[in-house]
BAKOLLO-316902 format. One line per 4 residues: number of its first residue (from 1); their letters; for each residue y, z, x of C-alpha. Coordinates in Angstrom, 2 decimals, m for minus. Each point is the difference from the previous one (the first is absolute). Example, Ala and Ser with C-alpha at 12.3 -4.5 7.8 and 13.67 -1.06 7.14 Angstrom:
1> AS> m4.50:7.80:12.30 ~ 3.44:m0.66:1.37
***
This chain:
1> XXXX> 5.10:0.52:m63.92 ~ m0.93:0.11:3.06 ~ 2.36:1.06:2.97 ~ 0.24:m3.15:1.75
5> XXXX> 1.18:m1.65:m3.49 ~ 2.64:3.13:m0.16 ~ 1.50:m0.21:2.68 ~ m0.08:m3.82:0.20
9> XXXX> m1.60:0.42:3.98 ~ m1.31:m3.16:1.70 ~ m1.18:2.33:2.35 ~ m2.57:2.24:m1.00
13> XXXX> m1.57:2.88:1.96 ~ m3.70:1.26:m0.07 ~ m0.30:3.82:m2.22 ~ 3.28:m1.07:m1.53
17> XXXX> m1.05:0.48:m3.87 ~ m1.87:3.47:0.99 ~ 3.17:1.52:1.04 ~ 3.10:0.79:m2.02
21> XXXX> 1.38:m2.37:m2.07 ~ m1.65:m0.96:m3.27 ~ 3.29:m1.65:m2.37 ~ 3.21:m2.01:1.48
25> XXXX> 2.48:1.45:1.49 ~ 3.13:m1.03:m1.82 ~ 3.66:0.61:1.73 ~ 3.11:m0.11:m2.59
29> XXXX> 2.99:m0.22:1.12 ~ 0.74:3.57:0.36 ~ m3.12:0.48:1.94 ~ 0.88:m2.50:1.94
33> XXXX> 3.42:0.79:0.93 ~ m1.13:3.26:0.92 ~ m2.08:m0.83:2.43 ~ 2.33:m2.05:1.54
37> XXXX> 2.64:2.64:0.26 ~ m2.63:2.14:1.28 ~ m0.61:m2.43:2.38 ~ 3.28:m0.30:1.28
41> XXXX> 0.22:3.70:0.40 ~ m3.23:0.33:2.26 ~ 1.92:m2.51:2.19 ~ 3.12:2.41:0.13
45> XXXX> m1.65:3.24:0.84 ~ m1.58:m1.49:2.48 ~ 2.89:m1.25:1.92 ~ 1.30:3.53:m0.57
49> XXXX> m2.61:1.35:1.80 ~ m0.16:m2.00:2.74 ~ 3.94:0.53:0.80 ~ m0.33:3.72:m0.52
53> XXXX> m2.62:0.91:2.59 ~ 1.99:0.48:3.01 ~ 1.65:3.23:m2.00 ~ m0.95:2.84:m1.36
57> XXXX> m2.64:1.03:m1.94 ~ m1.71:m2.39:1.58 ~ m1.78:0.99:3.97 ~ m1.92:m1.75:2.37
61> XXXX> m3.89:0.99:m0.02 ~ m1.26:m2.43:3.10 ~ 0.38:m2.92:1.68 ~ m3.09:m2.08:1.22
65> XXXX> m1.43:m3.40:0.32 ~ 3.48:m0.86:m0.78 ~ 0.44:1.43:m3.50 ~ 2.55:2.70:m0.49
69> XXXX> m0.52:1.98:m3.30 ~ 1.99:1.88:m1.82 ~ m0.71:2.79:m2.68 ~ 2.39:1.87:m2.35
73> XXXX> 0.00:3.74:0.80 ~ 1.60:0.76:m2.57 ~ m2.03:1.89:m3.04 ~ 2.39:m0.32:m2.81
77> XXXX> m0.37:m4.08:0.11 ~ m3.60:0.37:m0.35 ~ m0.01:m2.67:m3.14 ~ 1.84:m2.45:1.92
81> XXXX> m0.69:m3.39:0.13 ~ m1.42:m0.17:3.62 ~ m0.30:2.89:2.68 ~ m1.63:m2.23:2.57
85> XXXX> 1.78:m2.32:1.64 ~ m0.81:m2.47:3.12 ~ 1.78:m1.88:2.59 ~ m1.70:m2.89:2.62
89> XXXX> 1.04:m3.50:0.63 ~ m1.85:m3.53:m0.14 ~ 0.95:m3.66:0.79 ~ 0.58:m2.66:m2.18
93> XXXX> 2.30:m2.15:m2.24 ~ 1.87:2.46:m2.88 ~ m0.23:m2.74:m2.44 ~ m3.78:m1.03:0.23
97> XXXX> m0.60:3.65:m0.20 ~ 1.73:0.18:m3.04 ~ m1.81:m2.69:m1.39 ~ m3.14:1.65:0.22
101> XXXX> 0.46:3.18:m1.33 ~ m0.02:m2.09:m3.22 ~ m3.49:0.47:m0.90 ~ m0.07:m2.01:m3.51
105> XXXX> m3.83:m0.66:m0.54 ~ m3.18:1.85:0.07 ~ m0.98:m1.15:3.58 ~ 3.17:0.63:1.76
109> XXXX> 0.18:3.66:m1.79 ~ m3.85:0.59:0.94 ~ 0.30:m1.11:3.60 ~ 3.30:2.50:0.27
113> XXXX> m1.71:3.05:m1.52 ~ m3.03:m0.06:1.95 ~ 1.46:m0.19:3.21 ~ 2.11:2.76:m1.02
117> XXXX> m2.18:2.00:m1.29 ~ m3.58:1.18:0.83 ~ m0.58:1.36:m3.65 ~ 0.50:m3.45:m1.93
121> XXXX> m2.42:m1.41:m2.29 ~ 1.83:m2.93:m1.97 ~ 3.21:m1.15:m1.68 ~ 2.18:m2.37:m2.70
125> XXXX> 2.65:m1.38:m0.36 ~ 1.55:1.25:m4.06 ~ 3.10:m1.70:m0.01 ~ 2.47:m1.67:2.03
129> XXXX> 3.28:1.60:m1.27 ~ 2.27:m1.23:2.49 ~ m0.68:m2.91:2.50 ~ 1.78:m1.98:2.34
133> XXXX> 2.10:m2.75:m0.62 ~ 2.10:m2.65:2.41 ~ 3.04:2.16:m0.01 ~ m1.83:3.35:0.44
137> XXXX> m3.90:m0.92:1.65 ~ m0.52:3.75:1.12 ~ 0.63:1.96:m3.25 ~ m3.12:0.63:m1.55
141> XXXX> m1.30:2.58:m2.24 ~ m3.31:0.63:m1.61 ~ m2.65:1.98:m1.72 ~ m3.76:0.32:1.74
145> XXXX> m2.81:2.21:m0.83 ~ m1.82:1.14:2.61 ~ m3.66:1.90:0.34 ~ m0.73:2.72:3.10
149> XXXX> m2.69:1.52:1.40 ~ m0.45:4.16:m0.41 ~ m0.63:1.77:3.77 ~ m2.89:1.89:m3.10
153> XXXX> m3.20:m2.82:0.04 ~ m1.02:1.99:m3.57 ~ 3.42:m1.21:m1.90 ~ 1.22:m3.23:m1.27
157> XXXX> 2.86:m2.42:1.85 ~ 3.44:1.32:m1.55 ~ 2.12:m2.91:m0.76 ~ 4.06:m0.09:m0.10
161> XXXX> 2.32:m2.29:m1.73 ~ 2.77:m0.74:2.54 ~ 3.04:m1.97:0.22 ~ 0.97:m1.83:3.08
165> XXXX> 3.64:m0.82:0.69 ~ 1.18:m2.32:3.06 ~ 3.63:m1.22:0.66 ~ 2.38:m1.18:3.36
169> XXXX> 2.95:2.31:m0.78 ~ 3.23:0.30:2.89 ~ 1.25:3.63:0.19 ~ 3.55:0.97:0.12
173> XXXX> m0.08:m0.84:3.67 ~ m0.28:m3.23:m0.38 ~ m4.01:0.58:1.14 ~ m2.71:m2.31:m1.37
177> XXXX> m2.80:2.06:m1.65 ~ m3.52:m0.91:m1.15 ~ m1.94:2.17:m2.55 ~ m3.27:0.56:m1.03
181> XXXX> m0.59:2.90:m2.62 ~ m2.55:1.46:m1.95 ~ m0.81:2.68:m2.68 ~ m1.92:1.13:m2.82
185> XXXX> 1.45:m1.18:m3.52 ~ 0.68:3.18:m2.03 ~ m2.90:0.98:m2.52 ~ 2.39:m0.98:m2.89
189> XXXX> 0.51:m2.94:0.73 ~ m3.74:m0.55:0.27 ~ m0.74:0.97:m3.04 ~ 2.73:m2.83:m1.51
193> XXXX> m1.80:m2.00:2.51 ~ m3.71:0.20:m0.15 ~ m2.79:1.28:m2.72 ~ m2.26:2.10:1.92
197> XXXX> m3.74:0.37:m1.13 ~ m1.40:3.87:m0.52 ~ m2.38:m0.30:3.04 ~ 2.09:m1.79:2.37
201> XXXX> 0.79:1.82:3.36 ~ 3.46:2.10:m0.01 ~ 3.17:m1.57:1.74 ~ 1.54:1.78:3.12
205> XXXX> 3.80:m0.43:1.38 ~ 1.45:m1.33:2.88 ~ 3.20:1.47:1.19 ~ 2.45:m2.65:1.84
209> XXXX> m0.99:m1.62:2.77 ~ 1.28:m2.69:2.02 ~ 1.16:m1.72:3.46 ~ 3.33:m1.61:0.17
213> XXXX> 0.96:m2.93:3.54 ~ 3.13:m0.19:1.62 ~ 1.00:m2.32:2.73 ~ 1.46:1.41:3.34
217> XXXX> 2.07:m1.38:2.83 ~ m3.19:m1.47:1.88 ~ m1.03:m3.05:m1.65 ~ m3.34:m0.39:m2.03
221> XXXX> m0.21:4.04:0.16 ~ m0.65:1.72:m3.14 ~ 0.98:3.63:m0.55 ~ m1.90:1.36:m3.22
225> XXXX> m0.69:3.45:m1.89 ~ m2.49:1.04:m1.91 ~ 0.27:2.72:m2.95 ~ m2.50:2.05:m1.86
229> XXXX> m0.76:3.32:m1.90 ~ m2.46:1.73:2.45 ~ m1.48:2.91:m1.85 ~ m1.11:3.12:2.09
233> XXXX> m1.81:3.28:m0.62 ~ 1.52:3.29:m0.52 ~ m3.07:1.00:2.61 ~ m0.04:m2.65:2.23
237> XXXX> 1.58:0.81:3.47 ~ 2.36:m2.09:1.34 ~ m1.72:m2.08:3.02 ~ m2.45:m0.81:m3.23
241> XXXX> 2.59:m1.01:m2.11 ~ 1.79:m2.21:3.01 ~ m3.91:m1.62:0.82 ~ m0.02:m0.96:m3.33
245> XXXX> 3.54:m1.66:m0.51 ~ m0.29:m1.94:3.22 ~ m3.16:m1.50:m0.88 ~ 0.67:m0.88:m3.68
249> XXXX> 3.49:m1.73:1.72 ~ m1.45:m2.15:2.54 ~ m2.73:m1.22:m2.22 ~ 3.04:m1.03:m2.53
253> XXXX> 1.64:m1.69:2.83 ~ m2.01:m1.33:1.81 ~ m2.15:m1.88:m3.28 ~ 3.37:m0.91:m0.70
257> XXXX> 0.54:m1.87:3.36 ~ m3.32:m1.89:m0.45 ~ 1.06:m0.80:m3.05 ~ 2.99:m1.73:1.33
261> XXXX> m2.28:m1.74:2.99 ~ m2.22:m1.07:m3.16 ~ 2.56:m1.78:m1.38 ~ 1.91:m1.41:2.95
265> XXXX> m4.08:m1.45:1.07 ~ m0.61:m1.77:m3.21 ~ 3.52:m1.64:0.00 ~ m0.43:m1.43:3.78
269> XXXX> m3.35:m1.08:m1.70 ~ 1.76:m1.94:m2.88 ~ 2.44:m1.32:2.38 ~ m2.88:m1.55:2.91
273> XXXX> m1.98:m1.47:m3.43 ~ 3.11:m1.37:m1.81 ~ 0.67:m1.51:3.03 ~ m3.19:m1.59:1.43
277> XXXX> m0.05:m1.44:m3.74 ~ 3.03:m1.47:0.38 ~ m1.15:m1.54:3.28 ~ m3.43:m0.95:m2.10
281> XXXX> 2.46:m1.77:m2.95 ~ 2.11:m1.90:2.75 ~ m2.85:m1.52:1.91 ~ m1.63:m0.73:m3.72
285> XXXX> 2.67:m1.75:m0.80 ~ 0.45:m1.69:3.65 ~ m3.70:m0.88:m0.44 ~ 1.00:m1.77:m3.89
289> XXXX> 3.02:m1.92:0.98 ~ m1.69:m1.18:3.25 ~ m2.52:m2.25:m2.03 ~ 3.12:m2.68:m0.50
293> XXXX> 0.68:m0.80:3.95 ~ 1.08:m2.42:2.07 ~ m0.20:m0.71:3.95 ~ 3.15:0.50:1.63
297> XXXX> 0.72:m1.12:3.41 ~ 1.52:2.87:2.19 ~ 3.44:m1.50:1.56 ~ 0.90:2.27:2.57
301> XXXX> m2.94:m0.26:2.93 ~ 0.26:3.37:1.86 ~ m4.03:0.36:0.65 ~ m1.78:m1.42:3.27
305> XXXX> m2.70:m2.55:m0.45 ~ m2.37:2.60:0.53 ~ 1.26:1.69:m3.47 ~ 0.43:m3.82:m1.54
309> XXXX> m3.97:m0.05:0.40 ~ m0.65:3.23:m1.52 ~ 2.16:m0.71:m2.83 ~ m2.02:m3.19:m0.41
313> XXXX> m3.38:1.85:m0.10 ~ 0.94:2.64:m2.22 ~ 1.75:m2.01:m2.76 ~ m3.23:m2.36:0.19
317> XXXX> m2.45:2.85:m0.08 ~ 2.13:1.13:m3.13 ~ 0.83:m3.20:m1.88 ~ m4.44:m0.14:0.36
321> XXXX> m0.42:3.57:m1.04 ~ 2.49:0.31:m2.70 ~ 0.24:m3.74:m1.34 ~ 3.88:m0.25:0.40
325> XXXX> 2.21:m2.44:m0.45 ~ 0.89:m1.06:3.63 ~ 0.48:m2.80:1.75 ~ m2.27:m1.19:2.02
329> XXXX> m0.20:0.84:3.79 ~ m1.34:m2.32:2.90 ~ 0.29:m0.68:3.24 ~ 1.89:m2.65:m0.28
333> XXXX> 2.86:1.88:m1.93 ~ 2.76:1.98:1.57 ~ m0.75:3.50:1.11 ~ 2.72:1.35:m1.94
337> XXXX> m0.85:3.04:m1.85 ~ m0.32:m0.29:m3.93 ~ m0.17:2.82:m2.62 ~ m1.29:0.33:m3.47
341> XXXX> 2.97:1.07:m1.96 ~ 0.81:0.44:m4.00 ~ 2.21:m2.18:m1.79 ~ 2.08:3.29:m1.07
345> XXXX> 2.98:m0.18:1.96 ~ 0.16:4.02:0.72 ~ m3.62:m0.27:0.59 ~ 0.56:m2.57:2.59
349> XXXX> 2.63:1.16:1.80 ~ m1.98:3.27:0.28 ~ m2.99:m2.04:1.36 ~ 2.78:m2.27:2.55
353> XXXX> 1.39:3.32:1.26 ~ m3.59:1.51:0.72 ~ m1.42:m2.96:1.67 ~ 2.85:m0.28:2.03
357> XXXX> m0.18:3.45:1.11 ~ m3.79:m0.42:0.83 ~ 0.44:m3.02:2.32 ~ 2.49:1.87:1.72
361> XXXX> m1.99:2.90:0.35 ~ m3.35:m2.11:1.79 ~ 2.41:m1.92:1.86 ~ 1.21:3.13:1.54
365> XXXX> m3.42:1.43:0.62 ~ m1.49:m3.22:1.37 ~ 2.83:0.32:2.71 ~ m0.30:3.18:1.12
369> XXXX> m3.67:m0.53:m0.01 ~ 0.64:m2.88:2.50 ~ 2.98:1.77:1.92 ~ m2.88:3.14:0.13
373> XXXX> m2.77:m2.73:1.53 ~ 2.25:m1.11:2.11 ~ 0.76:3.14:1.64 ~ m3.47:1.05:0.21
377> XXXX> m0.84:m2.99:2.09 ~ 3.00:0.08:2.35 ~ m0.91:3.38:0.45 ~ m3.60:m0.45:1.25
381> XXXX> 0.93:m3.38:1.99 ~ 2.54:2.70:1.74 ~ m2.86:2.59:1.15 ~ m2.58:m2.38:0.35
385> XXXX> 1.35:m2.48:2.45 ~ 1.77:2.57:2.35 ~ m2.84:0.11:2.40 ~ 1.93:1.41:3.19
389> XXXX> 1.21:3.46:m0.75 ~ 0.07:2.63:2.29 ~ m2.20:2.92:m0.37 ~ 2.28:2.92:0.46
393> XXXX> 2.92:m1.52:m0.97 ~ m1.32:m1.19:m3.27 ~ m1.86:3.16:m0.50 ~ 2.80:2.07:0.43
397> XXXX> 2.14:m2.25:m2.01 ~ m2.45:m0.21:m3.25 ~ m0.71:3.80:m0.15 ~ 3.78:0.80:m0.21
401> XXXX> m0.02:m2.37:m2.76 ~ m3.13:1.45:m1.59 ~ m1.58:m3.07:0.16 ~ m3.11:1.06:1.80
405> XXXX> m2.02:2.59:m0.92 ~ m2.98:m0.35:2.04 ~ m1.28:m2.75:2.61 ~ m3.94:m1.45:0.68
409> XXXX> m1.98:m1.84:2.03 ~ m2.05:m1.49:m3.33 ~ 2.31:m2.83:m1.80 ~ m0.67:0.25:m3.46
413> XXXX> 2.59:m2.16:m2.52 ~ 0.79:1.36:m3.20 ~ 1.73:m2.81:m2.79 ~ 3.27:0.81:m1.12
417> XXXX> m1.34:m0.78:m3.30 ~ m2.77:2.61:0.09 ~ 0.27:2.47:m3.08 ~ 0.11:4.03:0.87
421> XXXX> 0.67:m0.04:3.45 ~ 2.29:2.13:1.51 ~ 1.44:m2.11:3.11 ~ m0.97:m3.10:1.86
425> XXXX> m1.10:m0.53:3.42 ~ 1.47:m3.25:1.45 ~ m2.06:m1.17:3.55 ~ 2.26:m0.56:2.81
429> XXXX> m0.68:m0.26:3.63 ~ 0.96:1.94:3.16 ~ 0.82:m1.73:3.59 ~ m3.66:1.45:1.46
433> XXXX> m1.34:m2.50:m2.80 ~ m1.46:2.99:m1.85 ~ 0.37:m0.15:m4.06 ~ 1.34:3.00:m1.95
437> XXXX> 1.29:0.52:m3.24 ~ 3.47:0.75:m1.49 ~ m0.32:2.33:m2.99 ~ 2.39:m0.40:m2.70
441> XXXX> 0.98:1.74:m3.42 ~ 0.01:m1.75:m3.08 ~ 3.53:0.45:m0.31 ~ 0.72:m0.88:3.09
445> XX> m1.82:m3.25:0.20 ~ 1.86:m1.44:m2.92
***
């Protein structure tokens, strides 16, 4: 049987069968609820570290690029759960990042691990032991196997079998809390677990490691931790040792936040296609029920005659295009405005309301058009007729008004109209019957 049929997988990957597994894994009941209480426990140490690192044993090793980490001095905890621990902040939404730290198929768990980590080669998804439900959607727990990469190019990727626990917890402060934990399953549970072949590559174990969000007093800003068993040399001095742990922590952190941006990317991408389908169906469906018409005649006349014509030409030019239903426009008709509506009622009050709004709109912009010609022209009639203007006076008066910004003996006119000029010079003429020019500024001339 191959491990695609064991497991049951839709989702295969590549090198699978020449890894680990060789039989099913099957999870009784006492397995089973093992795991989950081990999964439940992962989740509680964690939040015990994370509220104990402001005391003793634990000390501040450095602060930079705004990540403050913590290690446990202390010598006679050395088999604790975590003696790394780190402190930053992000911005989002607690609840969608709660969502995604459930990672319940192959892809999601892939595209988490190797932005986390440099060293991963592949994963699965085992089991599913716990996922979420409509009273609970950010519990989740479940089993993955996972192959790395050696820093040694002569050995063999090590793999681990890990279990993953997420839940949204609130702390006896009344503090919403989102979790993400994981750790190596111990080797006897493997072996209830798996059947191993003689050549297959050894299993190595993970100690706990995790990040856990918290929402602050600013809004849409995340405070979050991150925990993990950072083993150092007997012989390693310290500034090594600190070099090390820093950048091990921001390379957890920071795959972790583009992670996050991942996810938040590909939802605003379902969102924009959902929607411009929706869109698509509507106007489909516009398009369907549109085929059944009838010519109504628009009651209220708020267009000009101007806007009665174009209405006339563009419901001919369609009822030739598109072969509509319509009644027949001639001159000899009224110039009221008609529209091709659907017999639907909700349809056609949709259609009435649109219209309506549309005449309103050209009626509007055919008067200001006008009201805009008309000032154009009383403007020109204005500088072009006043042939009688004293020099200095008008001189004097123009340039405190910025209106002239140079004078010439050469008339030259320059159309209103004309496209990428700056001003316009407007002729005029002086009492010693010599032309010049007045300059003027776009802005100024209308």
């Amino acid at each position: 049987m191959s491990p695609n049929q064991a497991f049951g997988a839709p989702d295969t990957i590549p090198g699978w069968k020449d890894h680990l597994f060789t039989n099913e894994i099957y999870l009784s009941s006492s397995v089973r609820d093992v795991l989950l209480q081990e999964g439940e426990q992962m989740v509680t140490q964690l939040l015990s570290i994370a509220r104990s690192t402001r005391s003793v044993p634990w000390e501040l090793v450095q602060r930079k690029n705004r990540i403050s980490i913590f290690k446990n001095s202390d010598q006679t905890t050395i088999h604790s759960p975590c003696n790394t621990h780190a402190e930053s902040t992000a911005h989002g939404e607690l609840t969608d990042i709660a969502k995604w730290n459930v990672t319940s198929t192959t892809d999601s768990f892939n595209e988490l691990m190797q932005m986390i980590s440099g060293d991963f080669v592949e994963g699965k998804i085992l089991a599913n032991l716990l996922t979420p439900t409509e009273s609970d959607p950010y519990e989740f727990i479940g089993l993955r196997w996972a192959s790395f990469k050696t820093s040694i190019p002569t050995e063999d990727d090590y793999n681990m079998i890990l279990l993953e626990s997420s839940k949204f917890t609130v702390d006896a402060s009344g503090q919403r809390i989102a979790c993400s934990t994981l750790k190596s399953v111990k080797s006897s549970i493997v072996d209830k677990l798996v059947c191993i072949r003689q050549d297959s590559h050894s299993l190595r174990t993970l100690p706990l490691t995790g990040f856990t969000f918290q929402a602050t007093e600013i809004p849409r800003r995340i405070k979050f931790t991150y925990s993990c068993y950072f083993a150092t040399p007997n012989n390693f001095p310290n500034w090594a040792v600190n070099i090390g742990m820093q950048v091990e922590v921001e390379q957890r952190i920071q795959g972790r936040i583009r992670f996050f941006e991942s996810c938040r990317a590909r939802e605003a991408t379902a969102a924009v296609t959902m929607a411009t389908q929706k869109h698509i169906d509507d106007d489909l469906l516009m398009h369907h029920s549109s085929r059944n018409v009838k010519a109504v005649p628009f009651v209220e006349h708020v267009a000009s005659e101007t806007v009665n014509i174009s209405y006339k030409d563009e419901f001919e030019s369609e009822r030739r295009s598109k072969g509509r239903v319509l009644s027949p426009i001639n001159d000899s008709q009224s110039a009221t405005p008609t529209m091709c509506v659907s017999t639907r009622p909700v349809n056609r009050k949709a259609l009435f309301e649109a219209i309506s709004q549309s005449q309103k709109l050209i009626a509007q912009a055919e008067a200001a058009n006008a009201l805009a010609q008309h000032a154009r022209d009383m403007f020109l009639e204005q500088f072009s007729g006043n042939n009688a203007l004293d020099q200095n006076s008008q001189h004097c008066a123009d340039k405190q008004h910025g209106l002239i910004t140079g004078c010439g003996t050469k008339s030259k006119k320059f159309s209103i109209e004309q496209q990428g000029t700056d001003c316009r010079r407007i002729p005029a003429q002086r009492r010693n019957s010599r032309p010049y020019n007045l300059v003027l500024t776009r802005q100024e001339a209308f």
